[in-house]
py3Dmol code that shows the C-alpha trace and the ligand (Angstrom):
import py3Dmol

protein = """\
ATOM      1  CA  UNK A   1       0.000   0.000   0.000  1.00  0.00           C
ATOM      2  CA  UNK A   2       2.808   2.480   0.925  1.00  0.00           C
ATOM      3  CA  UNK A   3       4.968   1.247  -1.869  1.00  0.00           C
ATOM      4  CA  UNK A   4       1.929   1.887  -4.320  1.00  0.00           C
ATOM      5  CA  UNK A   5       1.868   5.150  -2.984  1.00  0.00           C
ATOM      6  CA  UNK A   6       5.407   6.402  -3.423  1.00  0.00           C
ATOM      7  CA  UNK A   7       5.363   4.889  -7.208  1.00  0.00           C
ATOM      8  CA  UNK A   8       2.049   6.923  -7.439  1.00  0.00           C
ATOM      9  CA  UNK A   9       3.543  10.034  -6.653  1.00  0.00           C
ATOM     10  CA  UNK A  10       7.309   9.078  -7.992  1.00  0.00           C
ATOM     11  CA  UNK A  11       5.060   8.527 -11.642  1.00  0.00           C
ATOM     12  CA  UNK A  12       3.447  11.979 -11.134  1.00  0.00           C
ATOM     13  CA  UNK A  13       6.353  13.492  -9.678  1.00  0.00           C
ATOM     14  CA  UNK A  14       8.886  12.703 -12.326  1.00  0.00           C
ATOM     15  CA  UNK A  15       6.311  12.372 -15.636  1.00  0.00           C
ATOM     16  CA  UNK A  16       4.722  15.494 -15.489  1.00  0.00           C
ATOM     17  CA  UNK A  17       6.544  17.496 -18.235  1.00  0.00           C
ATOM     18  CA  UNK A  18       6.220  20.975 -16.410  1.00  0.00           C
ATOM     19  CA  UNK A  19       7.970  19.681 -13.547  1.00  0.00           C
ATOM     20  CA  UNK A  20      10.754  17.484 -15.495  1.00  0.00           C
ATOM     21  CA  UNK A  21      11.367  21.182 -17.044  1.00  0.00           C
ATOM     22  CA  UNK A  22      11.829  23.126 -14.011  1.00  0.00           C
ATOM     23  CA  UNK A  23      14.112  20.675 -12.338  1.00  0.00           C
ATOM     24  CA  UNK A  24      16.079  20.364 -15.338  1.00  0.00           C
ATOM     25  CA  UNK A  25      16.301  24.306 -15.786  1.00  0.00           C
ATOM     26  CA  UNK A  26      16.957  24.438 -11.758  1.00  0.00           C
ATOM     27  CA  UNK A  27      19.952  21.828 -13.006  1.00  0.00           C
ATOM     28  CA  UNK A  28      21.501  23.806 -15.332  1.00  0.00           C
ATOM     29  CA  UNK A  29      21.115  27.154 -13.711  1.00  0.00           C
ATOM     30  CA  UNK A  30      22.890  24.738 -10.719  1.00  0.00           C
ATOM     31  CA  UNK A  31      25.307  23.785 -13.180  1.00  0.00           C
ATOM     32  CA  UNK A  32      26.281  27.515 -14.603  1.00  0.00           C
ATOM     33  CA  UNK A  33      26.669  29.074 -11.034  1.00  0.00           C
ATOM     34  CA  UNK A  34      29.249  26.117  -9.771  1.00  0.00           C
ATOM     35  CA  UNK A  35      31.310  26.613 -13.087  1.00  0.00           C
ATOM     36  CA  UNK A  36      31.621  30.352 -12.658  1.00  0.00           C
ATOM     37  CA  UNK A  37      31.745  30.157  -9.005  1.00  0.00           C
ATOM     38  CA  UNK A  38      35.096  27.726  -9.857  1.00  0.00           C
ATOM     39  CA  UNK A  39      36.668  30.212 -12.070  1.00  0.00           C
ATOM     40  CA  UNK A  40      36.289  33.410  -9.631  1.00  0.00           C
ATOM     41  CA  UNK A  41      37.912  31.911  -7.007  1.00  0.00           C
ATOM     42  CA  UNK A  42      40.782  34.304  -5.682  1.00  0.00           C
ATOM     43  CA  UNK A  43      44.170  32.958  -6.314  1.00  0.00           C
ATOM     44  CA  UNK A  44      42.666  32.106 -10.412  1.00  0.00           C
ATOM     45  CA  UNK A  45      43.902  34.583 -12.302  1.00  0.00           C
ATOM     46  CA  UNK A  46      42.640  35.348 -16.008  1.00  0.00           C
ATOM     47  CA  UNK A  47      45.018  37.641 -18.188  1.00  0.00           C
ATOM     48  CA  UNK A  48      43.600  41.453 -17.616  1.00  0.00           C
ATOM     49  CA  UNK A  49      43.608  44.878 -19.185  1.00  0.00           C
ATOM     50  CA  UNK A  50      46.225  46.813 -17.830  1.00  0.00           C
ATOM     51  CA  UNK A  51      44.777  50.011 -19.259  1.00  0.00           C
ATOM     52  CA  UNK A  52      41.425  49.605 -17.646  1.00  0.00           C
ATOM     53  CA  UNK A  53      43.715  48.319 -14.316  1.00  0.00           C
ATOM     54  CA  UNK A  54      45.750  51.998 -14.415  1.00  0.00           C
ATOM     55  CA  UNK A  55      42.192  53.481 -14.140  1.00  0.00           C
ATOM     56  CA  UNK A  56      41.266  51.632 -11.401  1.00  0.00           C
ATOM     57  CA  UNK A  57      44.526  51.655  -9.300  1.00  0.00           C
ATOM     58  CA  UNK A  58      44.003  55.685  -9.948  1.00  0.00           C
ATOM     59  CA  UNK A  59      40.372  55.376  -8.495  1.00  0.00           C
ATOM     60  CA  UNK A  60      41.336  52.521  -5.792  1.00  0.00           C
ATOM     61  CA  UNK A  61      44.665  52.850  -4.830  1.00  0.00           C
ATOM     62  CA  UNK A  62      46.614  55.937  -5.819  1.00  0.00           C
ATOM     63  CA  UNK A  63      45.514  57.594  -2.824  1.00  0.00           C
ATOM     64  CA  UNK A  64      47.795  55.274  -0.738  1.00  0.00           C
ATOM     65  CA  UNK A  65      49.940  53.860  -3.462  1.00  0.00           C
ATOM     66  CA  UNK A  66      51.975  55.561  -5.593  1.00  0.00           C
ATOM     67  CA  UNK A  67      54.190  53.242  -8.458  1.00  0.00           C
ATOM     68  CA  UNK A  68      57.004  54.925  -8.675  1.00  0.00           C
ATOM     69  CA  UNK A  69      60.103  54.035  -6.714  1.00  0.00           C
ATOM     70  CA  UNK A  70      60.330  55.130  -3.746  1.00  0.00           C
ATOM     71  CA  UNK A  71      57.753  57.005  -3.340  1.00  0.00           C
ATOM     72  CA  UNK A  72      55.742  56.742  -0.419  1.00  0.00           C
ATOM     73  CA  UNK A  73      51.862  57.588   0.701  1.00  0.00           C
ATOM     74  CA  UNK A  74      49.747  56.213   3.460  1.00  0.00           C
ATOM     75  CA  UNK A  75      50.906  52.294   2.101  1.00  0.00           C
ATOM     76  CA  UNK A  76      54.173  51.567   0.229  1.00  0.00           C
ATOM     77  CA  UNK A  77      55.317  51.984  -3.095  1.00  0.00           C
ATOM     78  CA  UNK A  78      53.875  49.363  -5.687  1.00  0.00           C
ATOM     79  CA  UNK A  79      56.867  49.767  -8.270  1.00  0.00           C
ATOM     80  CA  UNK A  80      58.098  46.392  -9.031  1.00  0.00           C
ATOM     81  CA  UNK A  81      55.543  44.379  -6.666  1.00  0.00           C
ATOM     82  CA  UNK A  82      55.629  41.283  -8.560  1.00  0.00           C
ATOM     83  CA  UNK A  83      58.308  39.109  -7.975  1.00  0.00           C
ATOM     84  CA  UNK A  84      59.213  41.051  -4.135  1.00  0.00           C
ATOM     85  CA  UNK A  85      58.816  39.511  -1.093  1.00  0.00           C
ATOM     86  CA  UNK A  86      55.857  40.817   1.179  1.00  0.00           C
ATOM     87  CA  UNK A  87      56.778  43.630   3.556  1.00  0.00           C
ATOM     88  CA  UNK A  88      60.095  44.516   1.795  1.00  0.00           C
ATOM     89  CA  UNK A  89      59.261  48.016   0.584  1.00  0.00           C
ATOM     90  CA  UNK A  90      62.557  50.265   1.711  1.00  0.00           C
ATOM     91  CA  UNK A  91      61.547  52.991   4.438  1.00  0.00           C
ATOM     92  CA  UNK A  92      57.649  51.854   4.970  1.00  0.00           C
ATOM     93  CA  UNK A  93      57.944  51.328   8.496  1.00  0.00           C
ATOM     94  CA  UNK A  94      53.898  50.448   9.087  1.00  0.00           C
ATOM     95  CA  UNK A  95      53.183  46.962   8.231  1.00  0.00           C
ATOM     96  CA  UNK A  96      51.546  44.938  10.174  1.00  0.00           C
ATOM     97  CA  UNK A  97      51.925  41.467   9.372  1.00  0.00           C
ATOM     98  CA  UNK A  98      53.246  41.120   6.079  1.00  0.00           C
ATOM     99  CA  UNK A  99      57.359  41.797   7.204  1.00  0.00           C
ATOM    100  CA  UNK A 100      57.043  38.693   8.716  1.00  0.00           C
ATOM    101  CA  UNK A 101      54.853  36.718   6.152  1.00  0.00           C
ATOM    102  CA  UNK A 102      57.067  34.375   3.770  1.00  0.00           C
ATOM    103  CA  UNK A 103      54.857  35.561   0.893  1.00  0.00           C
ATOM    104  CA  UNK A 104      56.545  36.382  -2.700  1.00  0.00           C
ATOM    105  CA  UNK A 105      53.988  38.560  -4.406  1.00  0.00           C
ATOM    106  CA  UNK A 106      52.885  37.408  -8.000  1.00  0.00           C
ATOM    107  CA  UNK A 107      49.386  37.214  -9.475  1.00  0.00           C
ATOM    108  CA  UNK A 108      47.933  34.501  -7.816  1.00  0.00           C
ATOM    109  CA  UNK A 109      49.305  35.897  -4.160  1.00  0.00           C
ATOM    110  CA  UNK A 110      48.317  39.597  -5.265  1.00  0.00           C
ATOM    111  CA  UNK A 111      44.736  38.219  -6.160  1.00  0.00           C
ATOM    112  CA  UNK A 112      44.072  37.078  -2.991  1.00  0.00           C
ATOM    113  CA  UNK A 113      44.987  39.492  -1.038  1.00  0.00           C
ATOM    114  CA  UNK A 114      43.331  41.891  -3.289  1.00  0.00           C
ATOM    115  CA  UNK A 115      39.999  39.939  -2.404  1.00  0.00           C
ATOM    116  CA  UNK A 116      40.281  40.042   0.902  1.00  0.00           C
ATOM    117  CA  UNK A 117      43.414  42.271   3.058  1.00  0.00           C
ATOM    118  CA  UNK A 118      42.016  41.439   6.174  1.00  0.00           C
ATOM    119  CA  UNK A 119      41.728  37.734   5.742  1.00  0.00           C
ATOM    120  CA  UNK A 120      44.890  37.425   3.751  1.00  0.00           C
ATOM    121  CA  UNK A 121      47.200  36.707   6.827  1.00  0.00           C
ATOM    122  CA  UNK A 122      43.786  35.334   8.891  1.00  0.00           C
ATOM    123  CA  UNK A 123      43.888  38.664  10.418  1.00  0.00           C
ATOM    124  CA  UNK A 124      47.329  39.914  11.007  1.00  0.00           C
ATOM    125  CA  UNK A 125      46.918  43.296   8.802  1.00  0.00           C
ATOM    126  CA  UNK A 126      45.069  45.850  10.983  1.00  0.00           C
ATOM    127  CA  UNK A 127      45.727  48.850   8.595  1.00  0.00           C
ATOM    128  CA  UNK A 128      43.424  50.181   6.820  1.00  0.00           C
ATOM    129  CA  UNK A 129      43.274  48.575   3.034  1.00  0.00           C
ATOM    130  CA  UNK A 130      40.955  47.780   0.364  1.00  0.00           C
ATOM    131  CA  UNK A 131      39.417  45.001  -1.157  1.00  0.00           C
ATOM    132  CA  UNK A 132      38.412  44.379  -4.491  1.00  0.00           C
ATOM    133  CA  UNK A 133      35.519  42.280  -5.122  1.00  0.00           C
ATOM    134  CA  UNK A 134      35.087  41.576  -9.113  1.00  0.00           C
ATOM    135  CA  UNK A 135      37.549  38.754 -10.109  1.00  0.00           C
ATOM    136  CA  UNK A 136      37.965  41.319 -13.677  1.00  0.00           C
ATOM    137  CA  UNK A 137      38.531  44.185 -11.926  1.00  0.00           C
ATOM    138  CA  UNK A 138      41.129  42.476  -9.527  1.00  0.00           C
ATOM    139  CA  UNK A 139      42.729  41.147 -13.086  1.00  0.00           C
ATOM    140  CA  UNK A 140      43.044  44.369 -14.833  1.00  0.00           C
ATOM    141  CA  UNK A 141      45.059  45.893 -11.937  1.00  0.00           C
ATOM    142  CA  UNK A 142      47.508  42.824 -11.556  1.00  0.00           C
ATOM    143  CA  UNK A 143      48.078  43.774 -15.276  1.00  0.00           C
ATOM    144  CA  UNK A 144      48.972  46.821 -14.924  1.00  0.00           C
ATOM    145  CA  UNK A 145      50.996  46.394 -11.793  1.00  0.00           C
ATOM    146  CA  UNK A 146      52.837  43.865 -13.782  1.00  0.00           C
ATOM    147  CA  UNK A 147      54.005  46.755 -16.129  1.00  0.00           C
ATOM    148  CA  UNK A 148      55.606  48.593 -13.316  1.00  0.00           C
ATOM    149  CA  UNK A 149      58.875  46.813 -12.808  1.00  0.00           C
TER     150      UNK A 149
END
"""
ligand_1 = """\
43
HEC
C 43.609 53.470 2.708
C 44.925 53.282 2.139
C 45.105 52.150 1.152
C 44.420 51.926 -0.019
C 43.300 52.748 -0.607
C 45.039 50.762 -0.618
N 46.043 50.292 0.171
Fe 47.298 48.774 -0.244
N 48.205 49.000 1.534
C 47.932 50.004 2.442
C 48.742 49.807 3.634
C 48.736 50.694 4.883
C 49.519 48.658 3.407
C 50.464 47.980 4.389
C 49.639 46.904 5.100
C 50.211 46.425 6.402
O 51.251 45.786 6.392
O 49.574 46.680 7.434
C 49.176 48.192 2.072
C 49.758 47.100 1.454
C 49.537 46.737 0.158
C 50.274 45.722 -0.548
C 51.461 44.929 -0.004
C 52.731 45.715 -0.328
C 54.020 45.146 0.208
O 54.991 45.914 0.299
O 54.095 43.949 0.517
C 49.754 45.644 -1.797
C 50.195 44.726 -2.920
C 48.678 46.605 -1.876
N 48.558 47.246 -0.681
C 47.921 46.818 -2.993
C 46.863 47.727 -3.050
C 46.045 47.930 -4.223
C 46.255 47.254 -5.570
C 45.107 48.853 -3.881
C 43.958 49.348 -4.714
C 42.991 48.362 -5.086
C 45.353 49.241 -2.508
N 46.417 48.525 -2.037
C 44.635 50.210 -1.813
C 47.031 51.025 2.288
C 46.119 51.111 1.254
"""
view = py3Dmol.view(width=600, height=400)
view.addModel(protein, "pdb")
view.setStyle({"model": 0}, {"cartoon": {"style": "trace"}})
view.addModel(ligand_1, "xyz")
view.setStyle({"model": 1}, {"stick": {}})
view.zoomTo()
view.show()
């Protein structure tokens, strides 16, 4: 009796055509999210637009960063931050955590902590910094920090 109820409803459950549809467009909207929601990860880094990344790090950043050598604001200078070693900036005497960190900035290292300062060193940065939540716009000014060596 039970078992001919659960086929009963398993037959109109799964052969009614306007539910089949929904579940399989619940699927594949399932589907889509999980893929993009792989690629945006921070650390994944797609190639950016450095042009569209100077714009931004002049919007952003340039009021604490500058990228020429030397030259420093309220953070320290960004010229020739990929490749150097966290917290190695000449005459910046304020960090807070990153002196001590082992990281080697490159893409993948500057993408994270672009996504998230705070988190990057699970909390050892207590300066203010800023995050930068689009994956593209995090891209484009890795780019264009990567023409500043
Ligand atoms: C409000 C000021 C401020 C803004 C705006 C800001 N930063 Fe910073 N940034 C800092 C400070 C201060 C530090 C040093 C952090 C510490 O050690 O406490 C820092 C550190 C960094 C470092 C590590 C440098 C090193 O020598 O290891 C990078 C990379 C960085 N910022 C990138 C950026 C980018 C890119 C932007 C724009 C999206 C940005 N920051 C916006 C203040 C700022």
């Amino acid at each position: 009796m039970r078992l001919g109820q659960l086929s009963y409803r398993y037959r109109t459950t799964t052969y009614r055509p306007g539910t089949a549809a929904r579940v399989g467009a619940i699927l594949v909207v399932l589907a889509v999210v999980s893929v993009t929601g792989c690629e945006e990860a921070p650390g994944t880094v797609m190639p950016g637009d450095a042009a569209r990344g100077a714009m931004l790090f002049r919007q952003q950043c340039a009021a604490c960063h500058s990228v020429e050598p030397g030259l420093i604001r309220e953070g320290p200078s960004l010229h020739g931050v990929i490749g150097a070693r966290a917290g190695s900036v000449p005459g910046f005497h304020r960090y807070t955590g990153l002196r001590s960190s082992e990281v080697v900035w490159t893409p993948e290292t500057l993408d994270r902590w672009l996504a998230d300062p705070k988190g990057f060193l699970d909390g050892r940065i207590t300066t203010k910094t800023v995050r930068v939540n689009l994956p593209d716009d995090r891209a484009d000014i890795i780019a264009f920090l990567a023409t500043r060596r």
